[in-house]
C-alpha positions in Angstrom: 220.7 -45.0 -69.2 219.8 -45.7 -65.6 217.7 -48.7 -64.3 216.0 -48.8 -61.2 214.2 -52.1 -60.2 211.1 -51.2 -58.5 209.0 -53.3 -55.7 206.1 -54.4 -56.6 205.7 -57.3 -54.6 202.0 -56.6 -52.0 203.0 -55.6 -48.8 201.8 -58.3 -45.6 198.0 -57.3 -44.5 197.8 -55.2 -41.4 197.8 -57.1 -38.6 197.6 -54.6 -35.5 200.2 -53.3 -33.1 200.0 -55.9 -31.3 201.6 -59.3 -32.7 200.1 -62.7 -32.5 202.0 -64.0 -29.7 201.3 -61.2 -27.5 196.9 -60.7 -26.1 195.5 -58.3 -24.3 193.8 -59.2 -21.1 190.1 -60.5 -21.6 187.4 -57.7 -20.0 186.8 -60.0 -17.3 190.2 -59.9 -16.3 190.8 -55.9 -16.7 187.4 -55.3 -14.9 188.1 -57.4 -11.7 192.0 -55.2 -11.9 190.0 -52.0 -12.0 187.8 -53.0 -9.1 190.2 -54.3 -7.3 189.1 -58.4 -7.4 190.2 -61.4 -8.3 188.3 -62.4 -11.6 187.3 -65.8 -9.7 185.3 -63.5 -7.2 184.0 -61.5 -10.3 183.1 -64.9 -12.1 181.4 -65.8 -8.7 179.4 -62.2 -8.5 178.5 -63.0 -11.9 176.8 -66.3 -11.2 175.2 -64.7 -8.5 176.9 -67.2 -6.2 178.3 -64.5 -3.9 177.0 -60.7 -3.5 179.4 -57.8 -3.8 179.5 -55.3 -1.2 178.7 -51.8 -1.6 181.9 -50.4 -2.4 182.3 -53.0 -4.9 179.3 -52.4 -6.9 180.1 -48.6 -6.6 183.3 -49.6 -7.9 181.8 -51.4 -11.0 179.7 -49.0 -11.7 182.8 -46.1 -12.0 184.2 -48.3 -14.2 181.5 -49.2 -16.6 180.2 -46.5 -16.7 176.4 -46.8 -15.3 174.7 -45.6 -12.3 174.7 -48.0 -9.2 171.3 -48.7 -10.2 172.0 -51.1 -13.1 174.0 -53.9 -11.0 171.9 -53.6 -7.9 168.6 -54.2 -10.1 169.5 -55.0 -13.6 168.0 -51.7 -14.9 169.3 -47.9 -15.0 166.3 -46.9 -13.2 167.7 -43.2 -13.2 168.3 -42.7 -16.9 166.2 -41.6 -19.6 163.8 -43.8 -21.3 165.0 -45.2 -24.5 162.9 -42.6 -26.3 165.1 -39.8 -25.3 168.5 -41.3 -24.5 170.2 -40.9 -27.9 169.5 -37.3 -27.8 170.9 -36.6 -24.3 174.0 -38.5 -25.7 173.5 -36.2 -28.7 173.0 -33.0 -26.1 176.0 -34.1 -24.4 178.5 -33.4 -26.9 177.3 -29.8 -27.7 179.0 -26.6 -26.5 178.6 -25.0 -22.8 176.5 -22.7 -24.4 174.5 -24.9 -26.4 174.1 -26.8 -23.1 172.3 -24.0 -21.1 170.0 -23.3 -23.8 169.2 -27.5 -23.6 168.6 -26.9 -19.9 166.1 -24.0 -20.3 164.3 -25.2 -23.0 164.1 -28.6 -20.6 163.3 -26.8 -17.1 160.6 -24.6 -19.3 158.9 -28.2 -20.6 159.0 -29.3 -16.8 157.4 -26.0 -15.7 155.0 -26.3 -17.9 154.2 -29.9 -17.0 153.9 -29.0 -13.3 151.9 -26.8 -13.4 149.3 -28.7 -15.7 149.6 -31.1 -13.0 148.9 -29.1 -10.5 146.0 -27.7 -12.1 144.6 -30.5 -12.2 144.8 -31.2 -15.9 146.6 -34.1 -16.0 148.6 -33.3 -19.8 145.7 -32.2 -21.6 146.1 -28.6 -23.4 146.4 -25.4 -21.2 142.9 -24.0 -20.4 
């Protein structure tokens, strides 16, 4: 008869790819890279002791990703309001199709808006 001896010791707990003597870079530090900074200038932007330039904040706002809008004034003045943002992230993911309905059904809800506007109405019902 054959005997095999079997393993049954518990294998080490997963630890990552990456072992414990080798880090990733903090975000600070892979931020100022993708700009193109030094993180000290980045630490110094932060604590609003120094201004970035244009191209700068254009820069951190690629690689975020927001609209210029939120570093220049601490808001995303031209995104949706919270109401409404999960389901343009939502509207985002559907099909190209699925999209151009989206964009219909949207531009007919402006329309309809103006023109209740325009007539004076102010978002009451339609007359």
């Amino acid at each position: 008869m054959l005997s095999m001896q079997v393993n049954t010791s518990v294998p080490p707990s997963y630890t990552g790819y990456l072992s414990a003597t080798v880090s990733a870079p903090a975000f600070p530090e892979r931020l100022a890279a993708r700009i193109g900074v030094h993180v000290v200038q980045l630490q110094r932007y932060e604590a609003v002791a120094s201004q970035p330039a244009l191209d700068v904040i254009r820069k951190i706002a690629a690689a975020l990703p927001v609209s210029t809008d939120l570093p220049l004034s601490g808001q995303d003045e031209r995104g949706p309001y919270d109401g409404l943002r999960l389901q343009f992230e939502a509207i985002s993911c559907f099909d190209e199709e699925e999209k151009r309905v989206m964009r219909f059904l949207l531009d007919g809800m402006i329309l309809k808006s103006e023109a209740r506007r325009w007539a004076g109405n102010g978002g009451g019902e339609w007359k």
